[in-house]
N, C-alpha and C positions, 0 to 999 in steps of 0.2 A: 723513607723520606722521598718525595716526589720533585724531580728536579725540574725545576724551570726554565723554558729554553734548553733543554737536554743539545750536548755537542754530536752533531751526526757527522759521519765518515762514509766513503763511497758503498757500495751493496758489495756483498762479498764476492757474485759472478764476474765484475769488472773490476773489483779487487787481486783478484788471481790474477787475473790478463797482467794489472799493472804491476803487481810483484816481480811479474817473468822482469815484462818490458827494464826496473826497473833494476835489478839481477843484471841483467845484462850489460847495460849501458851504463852502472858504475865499474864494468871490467873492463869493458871493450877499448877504450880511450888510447891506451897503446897499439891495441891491435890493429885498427882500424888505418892509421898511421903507418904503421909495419906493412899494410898490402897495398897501401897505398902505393906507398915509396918504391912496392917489389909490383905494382903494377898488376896487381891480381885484388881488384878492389872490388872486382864482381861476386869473390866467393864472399866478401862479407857482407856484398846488397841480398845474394843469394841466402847467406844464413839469415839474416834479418826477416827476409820473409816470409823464410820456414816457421819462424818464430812467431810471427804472427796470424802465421795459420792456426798456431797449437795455439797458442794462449790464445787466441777466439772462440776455443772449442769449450772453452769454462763459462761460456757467455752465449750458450744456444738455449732458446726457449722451447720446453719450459727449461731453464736452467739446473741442469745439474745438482742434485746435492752431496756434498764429498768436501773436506778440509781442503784447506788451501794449501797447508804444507805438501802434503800427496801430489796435490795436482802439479804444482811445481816441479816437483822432484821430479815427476812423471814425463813431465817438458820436459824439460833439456837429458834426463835419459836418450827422450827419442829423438831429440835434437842433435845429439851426442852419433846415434845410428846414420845420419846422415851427414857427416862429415870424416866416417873410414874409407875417405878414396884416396888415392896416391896424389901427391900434387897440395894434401888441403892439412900437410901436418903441423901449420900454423892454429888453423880452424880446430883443429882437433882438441890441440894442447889446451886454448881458449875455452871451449864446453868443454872440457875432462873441469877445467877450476871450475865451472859454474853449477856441473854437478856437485862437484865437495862442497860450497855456497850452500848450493840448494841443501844440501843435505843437512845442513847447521842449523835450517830454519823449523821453528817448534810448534803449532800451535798452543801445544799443553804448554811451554818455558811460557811463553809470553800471556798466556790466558793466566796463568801460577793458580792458586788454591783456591783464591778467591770468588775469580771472575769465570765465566762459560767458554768453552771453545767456539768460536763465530760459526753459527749454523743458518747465515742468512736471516738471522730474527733480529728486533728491534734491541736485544742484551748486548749483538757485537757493538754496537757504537761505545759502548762504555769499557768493553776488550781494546775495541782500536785507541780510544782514546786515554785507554790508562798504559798500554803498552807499545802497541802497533807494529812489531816487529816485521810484518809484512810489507809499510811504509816505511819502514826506518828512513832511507835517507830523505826523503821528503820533510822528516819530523826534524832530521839534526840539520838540517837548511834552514827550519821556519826558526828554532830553534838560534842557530848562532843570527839571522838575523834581528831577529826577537834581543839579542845580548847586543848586539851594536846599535841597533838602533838606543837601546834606555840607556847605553854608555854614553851614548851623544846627545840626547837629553837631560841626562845627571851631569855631565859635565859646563854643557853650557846656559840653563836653565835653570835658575833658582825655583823655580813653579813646577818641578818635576823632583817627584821621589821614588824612593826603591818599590815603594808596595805599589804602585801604579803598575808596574810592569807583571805585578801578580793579575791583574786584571785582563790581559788579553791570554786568550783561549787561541786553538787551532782548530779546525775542521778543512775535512776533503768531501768536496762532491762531485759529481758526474753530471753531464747534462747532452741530450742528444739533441739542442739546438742551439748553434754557437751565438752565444749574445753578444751583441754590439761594444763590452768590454775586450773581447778577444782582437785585442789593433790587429795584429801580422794574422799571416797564415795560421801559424803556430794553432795546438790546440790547447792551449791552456791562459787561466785569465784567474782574476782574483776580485774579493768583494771584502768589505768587513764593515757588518754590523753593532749598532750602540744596544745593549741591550739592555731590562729597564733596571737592574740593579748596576747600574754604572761599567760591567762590561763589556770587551770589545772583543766577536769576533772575526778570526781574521780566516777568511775560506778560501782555499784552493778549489778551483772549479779545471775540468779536464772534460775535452769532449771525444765524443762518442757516434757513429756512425750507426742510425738505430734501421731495423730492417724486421718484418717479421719472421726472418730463421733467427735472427740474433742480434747482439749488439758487439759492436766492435770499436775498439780503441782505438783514438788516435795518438799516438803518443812516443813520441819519436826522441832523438837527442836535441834538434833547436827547440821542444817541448821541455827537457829535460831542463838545459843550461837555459833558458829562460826563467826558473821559478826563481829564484833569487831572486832576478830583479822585478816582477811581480811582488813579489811579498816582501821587498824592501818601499816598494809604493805604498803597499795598505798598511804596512806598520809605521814610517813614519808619515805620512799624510792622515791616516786616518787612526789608527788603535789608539791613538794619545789625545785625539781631537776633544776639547773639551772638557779633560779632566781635570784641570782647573780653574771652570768657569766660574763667578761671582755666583751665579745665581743655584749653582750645585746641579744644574741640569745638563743633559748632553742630546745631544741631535746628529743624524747622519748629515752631513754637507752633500748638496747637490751631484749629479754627474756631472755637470759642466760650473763646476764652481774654482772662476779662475784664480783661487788662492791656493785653497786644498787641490785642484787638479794640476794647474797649472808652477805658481811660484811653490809647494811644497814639493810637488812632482821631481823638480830638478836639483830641489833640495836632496831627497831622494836618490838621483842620480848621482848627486857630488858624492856623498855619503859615500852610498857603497862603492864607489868609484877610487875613493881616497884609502879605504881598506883595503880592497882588494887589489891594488897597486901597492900595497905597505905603504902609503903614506898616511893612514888613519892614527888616532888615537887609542883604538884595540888593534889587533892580528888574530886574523882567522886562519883555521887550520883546512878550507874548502884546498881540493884536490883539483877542480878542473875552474878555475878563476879566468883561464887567457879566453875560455872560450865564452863563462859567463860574463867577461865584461863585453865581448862583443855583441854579446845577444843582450846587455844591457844598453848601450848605443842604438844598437837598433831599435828598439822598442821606443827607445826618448822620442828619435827621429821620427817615429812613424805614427806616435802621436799628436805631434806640432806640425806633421805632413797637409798641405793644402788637399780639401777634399774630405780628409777623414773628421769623424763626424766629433764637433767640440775644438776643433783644430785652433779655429781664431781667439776663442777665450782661451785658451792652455797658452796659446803664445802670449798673447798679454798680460797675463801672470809671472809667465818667466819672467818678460821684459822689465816687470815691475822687481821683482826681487835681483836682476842683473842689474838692476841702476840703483836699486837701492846701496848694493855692495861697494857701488861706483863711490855713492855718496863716504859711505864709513871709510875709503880707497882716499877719500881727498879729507876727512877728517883727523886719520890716525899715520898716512903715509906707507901703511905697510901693505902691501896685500895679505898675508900671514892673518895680521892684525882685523883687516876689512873681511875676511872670511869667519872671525870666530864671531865677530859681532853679527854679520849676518844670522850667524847658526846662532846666537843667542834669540835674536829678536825675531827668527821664523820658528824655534823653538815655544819661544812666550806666547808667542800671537795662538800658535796653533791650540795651545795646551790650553785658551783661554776661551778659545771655541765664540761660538756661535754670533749673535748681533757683534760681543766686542770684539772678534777678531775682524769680523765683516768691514767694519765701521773704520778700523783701525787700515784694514785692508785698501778701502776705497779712497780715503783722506790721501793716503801716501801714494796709491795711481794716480789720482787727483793732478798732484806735484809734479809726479815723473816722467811723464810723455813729452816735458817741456825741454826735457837734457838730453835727449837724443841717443845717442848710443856710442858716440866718440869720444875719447880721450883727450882732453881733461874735460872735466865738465864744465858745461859754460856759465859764466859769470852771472846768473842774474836774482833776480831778487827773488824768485821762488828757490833754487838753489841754495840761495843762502839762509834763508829761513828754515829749512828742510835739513842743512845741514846743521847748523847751532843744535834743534832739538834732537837730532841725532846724538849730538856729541854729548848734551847733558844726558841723553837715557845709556851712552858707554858710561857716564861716570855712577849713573843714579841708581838706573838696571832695574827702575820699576817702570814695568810695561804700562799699569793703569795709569801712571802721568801722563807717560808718553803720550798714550792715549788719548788723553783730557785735550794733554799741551798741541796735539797734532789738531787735533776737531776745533779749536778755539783759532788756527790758521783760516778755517773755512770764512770764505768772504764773499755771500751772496751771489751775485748772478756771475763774478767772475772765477766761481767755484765751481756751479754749474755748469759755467761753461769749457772748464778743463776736464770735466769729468768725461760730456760729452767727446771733445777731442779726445778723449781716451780711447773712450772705446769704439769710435772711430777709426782709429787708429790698428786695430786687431788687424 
């Protein structure tokens, strides 16, 4: 059977590199801390970039051909050779674990009977992607947020079911020119595509440093502790967008599309934000959360950053779904209460894609640029119109009324012309 849209995974030569890299930086988190503290923080910038002398050496052209297990193993053996000096028996102890690591990893366990051992041919994609024990922790990241995101879909969205979440796919790729997705330094970014049987997938993109002796990796720890909140973006912003639109069809949403980038974006943030603080309605079992939420902040920040490109539509997205929350805040009194309905109706909107989420999107910026951004909201007659049909979609919980009841506010030229202030307003 000939698959369509086949899922593709990074090429096995910068596959190794990121093995090591990522081998490593799931151990290192104490240690790093440990020389810190003892003031000997050089021997660990020092191993770091022993390390990425070796793992560059699986990525010279023409590239090497040899298992990725081997090569690995092979690193940090000789990794291991330079850290016997007096002084470095913290260093030591650290690569002595990362050799028994390395040594655990298979290609035959993970390729099992079925599948090829990855020889750089077009069969690893379908190794990496039915196993990937090379990416492992990459997979169990996309993975637990793949499970929270469709818990907070199934939870507060009646338009969202379990076999939806069968539908989004993972993929990793590599790219040796940083696209305009990459906000920060950082060298990692994400995308996810509608594809035409109603999947969505969702791709890790990592870059690369391309030269003609080689190609080299950039990929570091704030690389690391970033992917979370990348791929809490593209799954709940985009893997769900549209799957349950009226018309049964799905479209990717714009780069600068201030609903899906902007009010889902922070949607997004809250989410993982509220998990990985324990204050979610699932509990994850991620290992380094103090450091991903920071490099989750940062990332919010430095896409609403003046200057960076999209900046003015992302914030007036937020701004629309922060006063939206305001509204359901002076409807229900609680905040508790004003946050689940949020997540209901940026849940619905999304899921319902395309014109009618647009349509639905625009009507209710339309309204909100007139309430400002202070506490309580002010008294006036767009206010209170916005807030009534609010309160009957808490009681009713069908989006497409909403919908109808919201566009049926629209009142000619002086609709027009809040639209305008709107987005004036960015």
């Amino acid at each position: 059977m000939v698959l369509l849209d086949p899922v593709e995974h990074i090429r096995l030569p910068l596959r190794k590199a990121l093995c090591c890299h990522l081998l490593f930086l799931e151990n290192t988190v104490d240690l790093e801390s440990e020389l810190a503290h003892r003031k000997e923080s050089r021997h660990y910038t020092e191993l770091r970039s022993e390390l990425y002398r070796l793992a560059a050496e699986g990525s010279v052209k023409p590239a090497p051909v040899g298992r990725l297990d081997a090569f690995v193993h092979q690193t940090f053996v000789e990794l291991q050779q330079r850290v016997r000096e007096p002084g470095k028996a913290a260093l030591a102890t650290a690569v002595e674990r990362f050799v028994d690591e390395a040594r655990k990893l298979s290609c035959d366990t993970c390729a099992g009977t079925a599948l090829p051992v990855c020889k750089d041919t077009p069969s690893d994609d379908l190794t990496v992607a039915d196993a990937g024990h090379c990416i492992q922790p990459i997979r169990r990241i996309f993975a637990e947020v793949l499970r929270t995101t469709s818990a907070y879909y199934a939870r507060y969205s009646s338009l969202f079911s379990k076999e939806m979440a069968n539908l989004v796919e993972f993929s990793t790729s590599a790219s040796g020119t940083k696209p305009h997705s990459f906000v920060l330094s950082h060298g990692v970014g994400g995308m996810c595509r509608t594809l035409a049987d109603r999947r969505s997938r969702v791709e890790l993109k990592v870059w690369f440093e391309d030269s003609p002796e080689s190609q080299v990796l950039h990929f570091d720890r704030g690389d690391y502790t970033l992917i979370p909140a990348v791929l809490f973006h593209e799954c709940v912003c985009h893997a769900f967008s549209g799957l349950a639109a009226p018309s049964g069809k799905r479209q990717d949403t714009l780069p600068d599309d201030p609903f899906a980038e902007g009010w889902m974006d922070w949607i997004a943030h809250e989410v993982m934000a509220e998990v990985w603080e324990g204050r979610g309605i699932v509990e994850t079992g991620e290992r380094h959360r103090s450091e991903q939420l920071e490099a989750l902040g940062a990332l919010h920040a430095a896409r609403l950053e003046s200057g960076q490109a999209g900046s003015g539509t992302f914030r007036y997205g937020k701004r629309a779904g922060e006063r939206a929350e305001k509204c359901f805040w002076e409807i229900t009194g609680s905040r508790q209460e004003a946050r689940e309905c949020l997540y209901r109706l940026s849940f619905d909107m999304n899921l319902l894609g395309g014109t009618a989420y647009a349509t639905t999107f625009n009507d209710l910026a339309a309204f909100l640029p007139s309430m400002g951004t202070s506490d309580p909201l002010p008294r006036t007659p767009e206010t209170y119109k916005l807030c009534a049909l609010l309160a009957q979609y808490v009681k009713h919980g069908d989006p497409g009324r909403f919908s109808r009841e919201l566009s049926a506010l629209r009142i000619g030229d002086s609709y027009d012309k809040r639209i305008e202030q709107g987005w004036a307003a960015r």
